[in-house]
C-alpha positions as CSV (number, residue, x, y, z in Angstrom):
1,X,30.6,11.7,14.3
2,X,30.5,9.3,17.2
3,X,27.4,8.0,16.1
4,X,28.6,7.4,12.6
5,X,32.0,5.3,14.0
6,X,29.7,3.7,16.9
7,X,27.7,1.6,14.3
8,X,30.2,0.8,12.0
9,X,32.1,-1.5,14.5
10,X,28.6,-3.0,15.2
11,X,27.9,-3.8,11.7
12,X,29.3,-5.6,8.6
13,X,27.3,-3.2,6.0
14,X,27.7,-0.2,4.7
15,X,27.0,3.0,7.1
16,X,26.8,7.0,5.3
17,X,26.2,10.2,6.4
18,X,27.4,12.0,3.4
19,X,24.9,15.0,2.5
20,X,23.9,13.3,-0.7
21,X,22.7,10.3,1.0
22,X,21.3,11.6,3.9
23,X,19.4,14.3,1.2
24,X,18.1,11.2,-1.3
25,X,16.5,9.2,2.0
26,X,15.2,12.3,3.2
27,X,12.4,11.8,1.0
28,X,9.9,9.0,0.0
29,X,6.7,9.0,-2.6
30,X,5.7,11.5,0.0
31,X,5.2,15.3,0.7
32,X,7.7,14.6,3.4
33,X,10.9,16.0,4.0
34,X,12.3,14.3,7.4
35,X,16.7,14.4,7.3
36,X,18.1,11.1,8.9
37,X,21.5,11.2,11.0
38,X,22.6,7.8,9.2
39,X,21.6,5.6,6.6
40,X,23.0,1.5,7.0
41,X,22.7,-1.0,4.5
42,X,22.6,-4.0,7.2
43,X,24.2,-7.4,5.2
44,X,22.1,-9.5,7.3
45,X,19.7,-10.2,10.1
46,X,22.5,-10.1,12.5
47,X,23.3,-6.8,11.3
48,X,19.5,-5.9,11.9
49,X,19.8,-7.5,15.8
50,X,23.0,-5.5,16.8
51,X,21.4,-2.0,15.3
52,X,18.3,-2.7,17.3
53,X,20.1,-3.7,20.6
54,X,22.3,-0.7,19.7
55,X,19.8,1.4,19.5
56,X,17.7,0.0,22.4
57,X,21.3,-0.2,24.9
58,X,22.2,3.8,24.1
59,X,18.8,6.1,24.6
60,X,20.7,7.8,27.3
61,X,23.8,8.2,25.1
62,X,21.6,9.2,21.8
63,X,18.0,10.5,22.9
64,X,15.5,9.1,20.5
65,X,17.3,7.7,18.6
66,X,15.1,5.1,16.1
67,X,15.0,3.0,13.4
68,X,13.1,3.3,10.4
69,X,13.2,0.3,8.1
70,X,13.0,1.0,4.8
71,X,13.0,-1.4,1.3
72,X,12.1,0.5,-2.1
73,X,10.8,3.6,-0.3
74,X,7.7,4.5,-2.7
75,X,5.8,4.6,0.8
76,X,3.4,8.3,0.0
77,X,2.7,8.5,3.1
78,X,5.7,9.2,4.8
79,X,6.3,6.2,6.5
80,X,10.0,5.1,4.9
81,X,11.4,8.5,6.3
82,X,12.7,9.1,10.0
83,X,15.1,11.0,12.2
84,X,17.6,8.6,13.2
85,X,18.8,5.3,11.2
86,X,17.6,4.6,7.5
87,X,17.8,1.1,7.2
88,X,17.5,0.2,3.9
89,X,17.6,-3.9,3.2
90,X,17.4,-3.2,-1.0
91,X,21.2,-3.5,-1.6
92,X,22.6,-7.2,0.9
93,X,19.0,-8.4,2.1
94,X,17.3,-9.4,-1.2
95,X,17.7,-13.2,-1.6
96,X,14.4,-15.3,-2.4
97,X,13.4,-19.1,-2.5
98,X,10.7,-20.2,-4.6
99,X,9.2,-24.1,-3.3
100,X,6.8,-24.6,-6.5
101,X,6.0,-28.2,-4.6
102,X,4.5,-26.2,-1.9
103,X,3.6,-23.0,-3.8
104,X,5.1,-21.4,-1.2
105,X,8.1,-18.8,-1.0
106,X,10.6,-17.4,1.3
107,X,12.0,-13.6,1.0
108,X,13.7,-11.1,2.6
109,X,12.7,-7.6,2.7
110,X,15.1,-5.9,0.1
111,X,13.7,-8.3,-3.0
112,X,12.1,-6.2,-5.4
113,X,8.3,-7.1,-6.7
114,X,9.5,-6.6,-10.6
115,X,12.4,-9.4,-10.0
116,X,10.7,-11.9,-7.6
117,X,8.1,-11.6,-10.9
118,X,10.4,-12.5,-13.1
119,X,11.5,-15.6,-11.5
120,X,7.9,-16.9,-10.5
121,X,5.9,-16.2,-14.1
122,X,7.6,-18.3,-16.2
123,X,6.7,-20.8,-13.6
124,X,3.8,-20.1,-14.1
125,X,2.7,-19.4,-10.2
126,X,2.7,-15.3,-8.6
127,X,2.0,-13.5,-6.0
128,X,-1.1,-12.0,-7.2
129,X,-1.4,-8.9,-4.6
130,X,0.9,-6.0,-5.7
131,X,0.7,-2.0,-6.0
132,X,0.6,0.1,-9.0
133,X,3.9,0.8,-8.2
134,X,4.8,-3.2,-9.1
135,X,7.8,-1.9,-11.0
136,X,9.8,-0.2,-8.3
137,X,8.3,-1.8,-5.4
138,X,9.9,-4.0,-2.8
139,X,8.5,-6.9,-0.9
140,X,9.1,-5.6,2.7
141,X,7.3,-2.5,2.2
142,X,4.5,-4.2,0.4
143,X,4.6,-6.4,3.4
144,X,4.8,-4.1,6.4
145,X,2.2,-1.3,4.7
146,X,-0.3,-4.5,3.7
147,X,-0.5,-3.6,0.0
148,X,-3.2,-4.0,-2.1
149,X,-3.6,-3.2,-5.8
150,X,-5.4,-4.5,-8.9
151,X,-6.5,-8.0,-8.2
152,X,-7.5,-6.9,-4.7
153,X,-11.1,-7.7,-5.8
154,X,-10.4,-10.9,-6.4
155,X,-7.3,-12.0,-3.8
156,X,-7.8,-9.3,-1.1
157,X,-4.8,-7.7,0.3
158,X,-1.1,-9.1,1.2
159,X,-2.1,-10.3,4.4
160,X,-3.9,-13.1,3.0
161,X,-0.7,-14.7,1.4
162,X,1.6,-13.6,4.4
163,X,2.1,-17.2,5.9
164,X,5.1,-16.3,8.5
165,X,7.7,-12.8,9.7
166,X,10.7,-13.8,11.1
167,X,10.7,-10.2,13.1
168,X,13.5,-8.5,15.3
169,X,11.9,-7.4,18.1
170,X,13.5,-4.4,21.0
171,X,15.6,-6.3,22.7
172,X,18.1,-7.3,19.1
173,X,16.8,-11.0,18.7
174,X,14.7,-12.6,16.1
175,X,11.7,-14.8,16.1
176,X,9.4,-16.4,13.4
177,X,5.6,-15.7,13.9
178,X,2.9,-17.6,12.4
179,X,-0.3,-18.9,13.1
180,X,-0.1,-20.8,16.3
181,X,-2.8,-23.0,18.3
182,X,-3.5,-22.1,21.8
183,X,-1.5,-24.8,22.9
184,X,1.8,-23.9,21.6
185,X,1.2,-20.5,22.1
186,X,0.9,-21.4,25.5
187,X,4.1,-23.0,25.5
188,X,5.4,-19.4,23.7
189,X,4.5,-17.1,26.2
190,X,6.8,-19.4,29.2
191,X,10.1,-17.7,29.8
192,X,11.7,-14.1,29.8
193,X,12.0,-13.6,26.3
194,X,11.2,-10.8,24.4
195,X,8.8,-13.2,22.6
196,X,7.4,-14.6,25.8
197,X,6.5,-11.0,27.0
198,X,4.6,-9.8,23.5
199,X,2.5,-13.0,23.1
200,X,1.3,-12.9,26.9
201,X,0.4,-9.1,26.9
202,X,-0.3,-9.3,23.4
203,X,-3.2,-11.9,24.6
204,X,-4.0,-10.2,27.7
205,X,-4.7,-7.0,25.6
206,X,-7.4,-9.0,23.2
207,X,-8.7,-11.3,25.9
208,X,-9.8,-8.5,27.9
209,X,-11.0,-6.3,24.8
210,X,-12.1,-8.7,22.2
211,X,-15.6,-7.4,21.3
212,X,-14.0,-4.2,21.1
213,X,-11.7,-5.1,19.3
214,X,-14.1,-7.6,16.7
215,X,-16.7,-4.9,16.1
216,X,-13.5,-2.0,15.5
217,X,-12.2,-3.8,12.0
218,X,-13.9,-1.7,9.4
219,X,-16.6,-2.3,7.2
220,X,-14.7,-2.1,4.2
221,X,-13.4,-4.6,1.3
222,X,-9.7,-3.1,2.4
223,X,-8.1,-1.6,5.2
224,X,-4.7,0.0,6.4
225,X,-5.3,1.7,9.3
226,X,-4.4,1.1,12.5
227,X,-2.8,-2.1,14.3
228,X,-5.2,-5.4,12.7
229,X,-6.0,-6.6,16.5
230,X,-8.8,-7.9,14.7
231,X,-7.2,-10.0,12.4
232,X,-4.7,-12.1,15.6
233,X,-6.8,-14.1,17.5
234,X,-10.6,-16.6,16.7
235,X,-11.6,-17.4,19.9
236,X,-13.7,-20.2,17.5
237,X,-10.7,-21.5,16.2
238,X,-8.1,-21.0,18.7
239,X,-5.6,-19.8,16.4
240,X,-3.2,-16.9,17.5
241,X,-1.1,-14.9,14.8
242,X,1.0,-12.5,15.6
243,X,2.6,-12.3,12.1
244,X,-1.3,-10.4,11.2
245,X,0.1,-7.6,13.2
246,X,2.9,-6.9,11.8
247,X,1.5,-7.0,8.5
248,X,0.5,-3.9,7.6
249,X,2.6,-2.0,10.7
250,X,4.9,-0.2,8.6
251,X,8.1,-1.0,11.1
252,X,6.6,0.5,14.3
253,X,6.7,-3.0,16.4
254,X,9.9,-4.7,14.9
255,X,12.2,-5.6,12.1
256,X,11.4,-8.0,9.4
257,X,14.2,-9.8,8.4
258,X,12.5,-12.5,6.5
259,X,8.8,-13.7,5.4
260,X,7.1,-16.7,3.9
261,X,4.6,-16.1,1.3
262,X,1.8,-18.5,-0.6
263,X,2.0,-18.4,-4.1
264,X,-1.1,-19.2,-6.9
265,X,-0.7,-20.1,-10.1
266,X,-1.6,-17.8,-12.5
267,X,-3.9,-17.9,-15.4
268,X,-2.3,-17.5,-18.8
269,X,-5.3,-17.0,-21.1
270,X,-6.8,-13.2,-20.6
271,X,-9.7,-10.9,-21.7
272,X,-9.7,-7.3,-21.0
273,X,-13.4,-5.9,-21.3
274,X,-13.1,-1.6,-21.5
275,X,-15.9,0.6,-20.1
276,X,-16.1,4.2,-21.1
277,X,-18.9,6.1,-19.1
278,X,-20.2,9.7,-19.1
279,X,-20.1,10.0,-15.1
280,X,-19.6,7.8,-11.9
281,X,-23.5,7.2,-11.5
282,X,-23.6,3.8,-12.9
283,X,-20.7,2.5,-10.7
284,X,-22.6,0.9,-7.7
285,X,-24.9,-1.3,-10.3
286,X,-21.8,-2.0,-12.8
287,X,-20.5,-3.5,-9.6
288,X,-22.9,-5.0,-8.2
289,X,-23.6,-6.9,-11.7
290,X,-20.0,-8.0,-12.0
291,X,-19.5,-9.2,-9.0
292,X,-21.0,-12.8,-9.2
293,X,-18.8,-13.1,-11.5
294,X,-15.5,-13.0,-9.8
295,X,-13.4,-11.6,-12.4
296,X,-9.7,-10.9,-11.8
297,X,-9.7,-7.2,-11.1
298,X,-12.4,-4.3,-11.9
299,X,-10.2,-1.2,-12.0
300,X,-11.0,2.6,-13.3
301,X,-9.5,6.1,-13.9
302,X,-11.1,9.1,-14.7
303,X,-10.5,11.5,-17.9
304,X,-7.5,13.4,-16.4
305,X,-5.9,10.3,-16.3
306,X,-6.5,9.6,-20.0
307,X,-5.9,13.3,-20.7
308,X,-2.4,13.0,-19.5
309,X,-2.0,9.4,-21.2
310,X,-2.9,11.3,-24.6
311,X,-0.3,14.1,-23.9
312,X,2.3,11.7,-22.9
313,X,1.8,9.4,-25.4
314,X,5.5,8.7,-26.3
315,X,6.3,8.0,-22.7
316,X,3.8,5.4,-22.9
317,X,5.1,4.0,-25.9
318,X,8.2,3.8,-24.7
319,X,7.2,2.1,-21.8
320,X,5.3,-0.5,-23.6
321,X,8.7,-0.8,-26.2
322,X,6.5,0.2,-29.1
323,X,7.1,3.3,-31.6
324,X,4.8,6.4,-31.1
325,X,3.0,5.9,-34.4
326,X,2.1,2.2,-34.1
327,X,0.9,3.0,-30.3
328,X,-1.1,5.9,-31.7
329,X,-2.8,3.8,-33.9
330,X,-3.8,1.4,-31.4
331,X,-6.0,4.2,-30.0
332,X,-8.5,4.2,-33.1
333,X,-10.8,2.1,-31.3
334,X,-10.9,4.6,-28.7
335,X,-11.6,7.9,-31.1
336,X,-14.8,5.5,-32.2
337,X,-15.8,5.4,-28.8
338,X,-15.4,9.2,-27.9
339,X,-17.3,9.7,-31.2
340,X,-20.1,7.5,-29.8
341,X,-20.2,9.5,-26.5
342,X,-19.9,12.8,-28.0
343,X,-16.5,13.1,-26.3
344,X,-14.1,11.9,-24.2
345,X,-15.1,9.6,-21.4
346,X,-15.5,10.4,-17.7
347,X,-14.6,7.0,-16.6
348,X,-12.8,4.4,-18.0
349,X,-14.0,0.9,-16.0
350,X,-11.4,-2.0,-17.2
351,X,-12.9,-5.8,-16.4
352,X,-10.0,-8.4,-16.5
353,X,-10.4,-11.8,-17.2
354,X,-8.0,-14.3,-16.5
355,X,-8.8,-18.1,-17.2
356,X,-7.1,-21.7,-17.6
357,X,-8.5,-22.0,-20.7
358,X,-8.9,-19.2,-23.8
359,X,-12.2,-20.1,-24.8
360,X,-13.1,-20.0,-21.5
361,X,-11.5,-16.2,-21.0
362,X,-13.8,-15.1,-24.2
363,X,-16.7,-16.6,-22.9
364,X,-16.5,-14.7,-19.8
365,X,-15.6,-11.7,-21.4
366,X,-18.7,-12.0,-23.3
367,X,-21.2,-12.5,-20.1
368,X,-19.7,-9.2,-18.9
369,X,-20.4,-7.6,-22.1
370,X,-23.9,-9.2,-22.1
371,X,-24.8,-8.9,-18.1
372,X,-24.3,-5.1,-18.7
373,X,-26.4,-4.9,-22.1
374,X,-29.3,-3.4,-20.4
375,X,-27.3,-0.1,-19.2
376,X,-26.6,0.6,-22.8
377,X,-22.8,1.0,-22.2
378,X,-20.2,2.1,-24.5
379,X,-17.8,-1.2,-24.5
380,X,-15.1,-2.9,-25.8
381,X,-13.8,-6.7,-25.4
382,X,-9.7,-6.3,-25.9
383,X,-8.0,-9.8,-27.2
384,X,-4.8,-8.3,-27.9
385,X,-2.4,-8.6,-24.9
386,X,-0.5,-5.1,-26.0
387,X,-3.7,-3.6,-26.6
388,X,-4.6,-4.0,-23.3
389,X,-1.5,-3.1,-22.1
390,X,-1.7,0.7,-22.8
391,X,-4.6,0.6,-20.3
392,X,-2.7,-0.8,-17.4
393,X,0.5,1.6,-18.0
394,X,-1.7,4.5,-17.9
395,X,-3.3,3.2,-14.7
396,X,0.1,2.7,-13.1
397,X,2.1,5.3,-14.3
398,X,-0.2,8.3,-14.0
399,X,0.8,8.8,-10.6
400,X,4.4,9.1,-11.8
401,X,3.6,10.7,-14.5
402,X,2.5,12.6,-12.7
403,X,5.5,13.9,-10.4
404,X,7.6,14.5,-12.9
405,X,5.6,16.1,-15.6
406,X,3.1,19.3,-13.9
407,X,5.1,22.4,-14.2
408,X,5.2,24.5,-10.7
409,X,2.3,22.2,-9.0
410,X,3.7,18.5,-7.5
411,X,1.6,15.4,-7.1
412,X,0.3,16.4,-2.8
413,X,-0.7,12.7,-1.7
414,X,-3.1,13.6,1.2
415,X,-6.6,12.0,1.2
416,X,-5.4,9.4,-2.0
417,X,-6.7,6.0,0.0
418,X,-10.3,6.3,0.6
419,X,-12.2,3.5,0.4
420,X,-16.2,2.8,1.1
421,X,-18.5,0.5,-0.1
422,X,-18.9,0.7,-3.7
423,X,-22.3,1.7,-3.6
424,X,-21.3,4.6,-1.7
425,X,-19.0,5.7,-3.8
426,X,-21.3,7.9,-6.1
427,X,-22.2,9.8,-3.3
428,X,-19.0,10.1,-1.1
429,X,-16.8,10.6,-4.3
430,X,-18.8,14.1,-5.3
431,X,-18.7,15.0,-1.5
432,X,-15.1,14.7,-1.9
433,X,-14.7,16.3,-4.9
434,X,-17.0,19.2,-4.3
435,X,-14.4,20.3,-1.1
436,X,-11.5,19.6,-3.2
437,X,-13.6,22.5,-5.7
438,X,-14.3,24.5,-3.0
439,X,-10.1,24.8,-1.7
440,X,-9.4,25.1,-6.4
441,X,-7.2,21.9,-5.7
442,X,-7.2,19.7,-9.0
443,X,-7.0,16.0,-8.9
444,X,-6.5,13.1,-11.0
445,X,-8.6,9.8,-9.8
446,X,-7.9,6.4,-10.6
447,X,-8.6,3.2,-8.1
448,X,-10.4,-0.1,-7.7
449,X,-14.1,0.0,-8.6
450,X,-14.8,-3.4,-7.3
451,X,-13.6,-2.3,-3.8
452,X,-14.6,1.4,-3.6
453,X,-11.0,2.0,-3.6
454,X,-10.5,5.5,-4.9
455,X,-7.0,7.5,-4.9
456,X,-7.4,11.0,-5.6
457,X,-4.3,12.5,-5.9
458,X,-4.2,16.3,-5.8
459,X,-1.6,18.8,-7.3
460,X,-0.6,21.7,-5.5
461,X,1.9,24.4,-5.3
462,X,3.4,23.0,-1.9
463,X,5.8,26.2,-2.0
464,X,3.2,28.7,-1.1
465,X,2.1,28.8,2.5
466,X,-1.5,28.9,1.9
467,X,-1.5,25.8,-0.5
468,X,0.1,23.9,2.6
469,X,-2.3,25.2,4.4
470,X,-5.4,23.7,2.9
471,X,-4.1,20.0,3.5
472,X,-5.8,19.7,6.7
473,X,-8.9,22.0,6.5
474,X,-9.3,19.2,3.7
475,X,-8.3,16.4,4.8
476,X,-10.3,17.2,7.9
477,X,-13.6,17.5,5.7
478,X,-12.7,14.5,3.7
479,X,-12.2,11.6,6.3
480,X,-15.6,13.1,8.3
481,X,-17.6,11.9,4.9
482,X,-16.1,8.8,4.4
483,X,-16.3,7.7,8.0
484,X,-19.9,9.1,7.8
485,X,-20.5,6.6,5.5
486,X,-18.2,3.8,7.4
487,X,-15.7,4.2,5.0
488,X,-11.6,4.0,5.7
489,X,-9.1,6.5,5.9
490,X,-6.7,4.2,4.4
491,X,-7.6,1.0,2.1
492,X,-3.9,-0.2,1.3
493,X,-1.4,2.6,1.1
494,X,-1.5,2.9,5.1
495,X,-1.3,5.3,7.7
496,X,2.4,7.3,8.1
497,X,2.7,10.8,8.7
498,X,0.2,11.8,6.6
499,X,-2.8,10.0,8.4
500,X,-1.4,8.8,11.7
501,X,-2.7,12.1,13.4
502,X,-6.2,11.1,12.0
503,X,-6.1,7.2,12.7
504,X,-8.0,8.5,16.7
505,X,-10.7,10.0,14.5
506,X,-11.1,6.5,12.3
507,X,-11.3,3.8,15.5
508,X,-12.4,6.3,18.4
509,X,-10.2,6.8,21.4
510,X,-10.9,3.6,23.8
511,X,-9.4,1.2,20.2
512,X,-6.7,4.0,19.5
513,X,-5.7,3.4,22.7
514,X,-5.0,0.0,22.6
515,X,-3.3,0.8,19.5
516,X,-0.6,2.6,21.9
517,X,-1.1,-0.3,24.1
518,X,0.6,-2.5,21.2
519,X,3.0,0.0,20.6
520,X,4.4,0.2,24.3
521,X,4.5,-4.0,24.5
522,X,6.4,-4.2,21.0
523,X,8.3,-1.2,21.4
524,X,9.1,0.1,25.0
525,X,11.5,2.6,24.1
526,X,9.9,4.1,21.2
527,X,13.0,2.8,18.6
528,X,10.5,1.6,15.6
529,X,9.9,4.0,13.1
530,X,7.6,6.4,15.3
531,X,5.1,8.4,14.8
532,X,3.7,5.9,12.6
533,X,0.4,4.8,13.4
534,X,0.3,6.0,16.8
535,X,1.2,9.2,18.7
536,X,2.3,11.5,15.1
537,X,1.0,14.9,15.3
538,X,-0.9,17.7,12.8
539,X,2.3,19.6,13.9
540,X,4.8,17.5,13.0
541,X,2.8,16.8,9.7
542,X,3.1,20.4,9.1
543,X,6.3,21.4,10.1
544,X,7.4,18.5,7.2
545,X,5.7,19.0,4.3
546,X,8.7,19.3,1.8
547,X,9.0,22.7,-0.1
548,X,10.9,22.0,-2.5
């Protein structure tokens, strides 16, 4: 294949097309089945420049032919899958610098979450903004889809610890981007450079727009959707960063071949307070109480979650390296409480505490316990750092669970990334639910209470025709609730396949066209990862949606 031999004299990594590879990066944490023509493991960034001038040189000699970057590829949206070049930076582009004198680190895409953890903790220092999916995770996706996750109610999401990119834009060369003053960014935007060109129209584009653009970010803790115009330029301040716009662009405008990230350092003396609830009425008033006092993360799943944790109990143990009967037993506390609420709980609210000091951590744990008193909860305050672990594994690992463990139905990640304002959330969520009743579609619901973060994820016989079917009557009826209540379409788990044919329905068409405005100064051709955030289709959604 000419293809195939063309790119293996421009590279010094590895190139396949074997049918096994091509089959395994087919697929993400999506529905999605989308076949590449070639997957490369680039060594470097100058690998990454000559597959992008490649690529950007040959449209007349190979017709579309793009790049989708792609790091651990847990991405349910669809967004690490594409027609033409996998480029996946896990195996050669995974070297990391911590600076503890600066708190600061540098990374490149392919450094997964679970290792860069391992070198920062004992350090005492982390990144404190990372998915559910911490364990199999990379940085460069985190990066590029502007993850979120547990401590989101306390840290916000990625973008707030994303410092610099170093990004390889159309033309195959590479340029840092960071927050710049007007000044220098006036001395960026001299020359014919690829760099000159995006900061001068990039500018143009929010000069011209910028109330638009201002009064477009949504009115949520979290948000994925869309290109964060918003977030580049404070006409106040006169600070321009491009690097906020490729946070969170999942590979549509460039390359990221490196980023600098701020680190914290993290609190070693915890408190986990447990919440067990009949139903989801309480929520917005649990919330608001809590809030003052900034705990770490306020996070909650529902009873199928616990449902399946009981039935897959010796996963869990295994996964937490105890044996089945001593991780059994740790669940006493919990048959008292179902005894106490004449069954299982609805909702399970879990209030972590993280402090410099342990009397300080059980004195805090205690004000939540006590600021609460009057709503006559069921409640538990959880000292035991194992005991509290069971919660968190069944909070991350239902999802995969999940996959791998529901018979004929699969885990259909559709409408899992809502997000409205927490005291909207007991109304939009049995809005939601009552549709998802309506089309017999079970769920299982966990997410981030402090942030009206919810992630429904459905299971559903993707086989039969008229299951497939269903995904956009619903998803259709979904989003028109949550943006009736100014919600998101996406919190932190972004855009992709799945939503980009919705993201016009979220901003309106006057900001989702800007949006393509971005996407022809970045991307002229059409090379980066498309039909991502702009210009995907219901159709090609459709025509996708793995089988099998």
């Amino acid at each position: 294949m000419k293809l195939i031999d063309d790119l293996k004299t421009k590279v010094r990594g590895d190139v396949y097309a074997d049918e096994e590879t091509l089959e395994k990066y087919s697929r993400d944490a999506s529905i999605f089945k989308v076949v590449p023509q070639v997957v490369v493991f680039p060594r470097d960034v100058k690998d990454i420049e000559s597959i992008v001038l490649f690529v950007y040189e040959n449209q007349d000699t190979y017709p579309g032919l793009s790049i989708t970057a792609r790091a651990a590829g847990t991405d349910m949206t669809g967004g690490a899958i594409g027609e033409g070049i996998i480029l996946d930076t896990t195996r050669y582009m995974n070297e990391e610098k911590v600076d503890l004198e600066n708190m600061r680190a540098t990374i490149e895409p392919g450094v997964f979450f679970r290792d860069f953890e391992k070198g920062t903790l004992p350090e005492h220092v982390t990144l404190p903004v990372y998915p559910a999916s911490k364990s199999l995770a990379a940085l460069g996706g985190m990066i590029m889809n502007n993850c979120g996750g547990e401590k989101s109610l306390q840290y916000g999401q990625i973008r707030n610890f994303v410092e610099s990119v170093d990004m390889t834009l159309y033309d195959g060369k590479t340029y840092t981007f960071s927050s710049v003053t007007e000044d220098e960014m006036a001395e960026k935007m001299l020359g014919d450079t690829s760099e000159a060109e995006v900061y001068r129209k990039t500018y143009k584009l929010i000069q011209e727009n910028y109330d638009r653009i201002k009064a477009a970010k949504p009115h949520t803790s979290k948000n994925s959707s869309g290109y964060a115009l918003w977030e580049v330029y404070d006409k106040e301040t006169g600070q321009f960063n491009l690097a906020q716009l490729f946070v969170g662009s999942q590979g549509t405008l460039g390359i990221m071949s490196k980023a600098t990230i701020r680190l914290v350092e993290s609190k070693e003396h915890t408190r986990l307070v447990a919440l067990f609830l009949k139903d989801w009425s309480k929520l917005p008033d649990i919330v608001n109480r809590l809030l003052p006092l900034k705990l770490e993360s306020l996070e909650t799943f529902d009873d199928v979650t616990l449902k399946l944790g009981i039935r897959f109990m010796p996963q869990i143990a295994a996964r937490v390296g105890e044996s089945f009967i001593g991780f059994l037993f740790r669940f006493w506390p919990e048959a008292i409480m179902s005894i106490k609420l004449l069954g299982l709980p609805k909702l399970i609210i879990l209030c972590e505490i993280a402090e410099s000091s342990d009397s300080y951590a059980q004195q805090k744990a205690q004000e939540v316990v006590d600021t609460l008193c009057s709503l006559h909860l069921v409640s538990r305050i959880i000292t035991d750092e194992q005991d509290a672990e069971k919660y968190w594994v069944m909070r991350r690992e239902s999802f995969s669970l999940l996959r791998k463990k529901v018979g004929d139905k699969k885990t259909a990640p559709f409408i899992e990334d809502i997000c409205v304002s927490p005291d909207n959330l007991p109304i939009v969520l049995p809005k939601v639910i009552a549709i998802l009743d309506e089309y017999n579609i079970p769920v299982n619901i966990a997410g981030h209470a402090g942030d009206g973060n919810v992630h429904i994820i459905p299971l559903m016989r993707l086989d039969l025709p008229e299951e497939r079917a269903k995904i956009i009557e619903v998803s259709n009826k979904v989003y028109d609730i949550v943006l009736e209540y100014k919600g998101t379409i996406t919190a932190e788990h972004n855009d992709g396949i799945i939503r980009t044919p919705y993201v016009e329905k979220m901003f309106g068409k006057k900001v989702y066209n800007l949006f393509q405005e971005v996407k022809n100064i970045f991307d002229p051709k059409n090379i980066f990862n498309p039909g991502k955030k702009v210009d995907g289709t219901i159709k090609y959604l459709e025509d996708h949606i793995a089988t099998k």
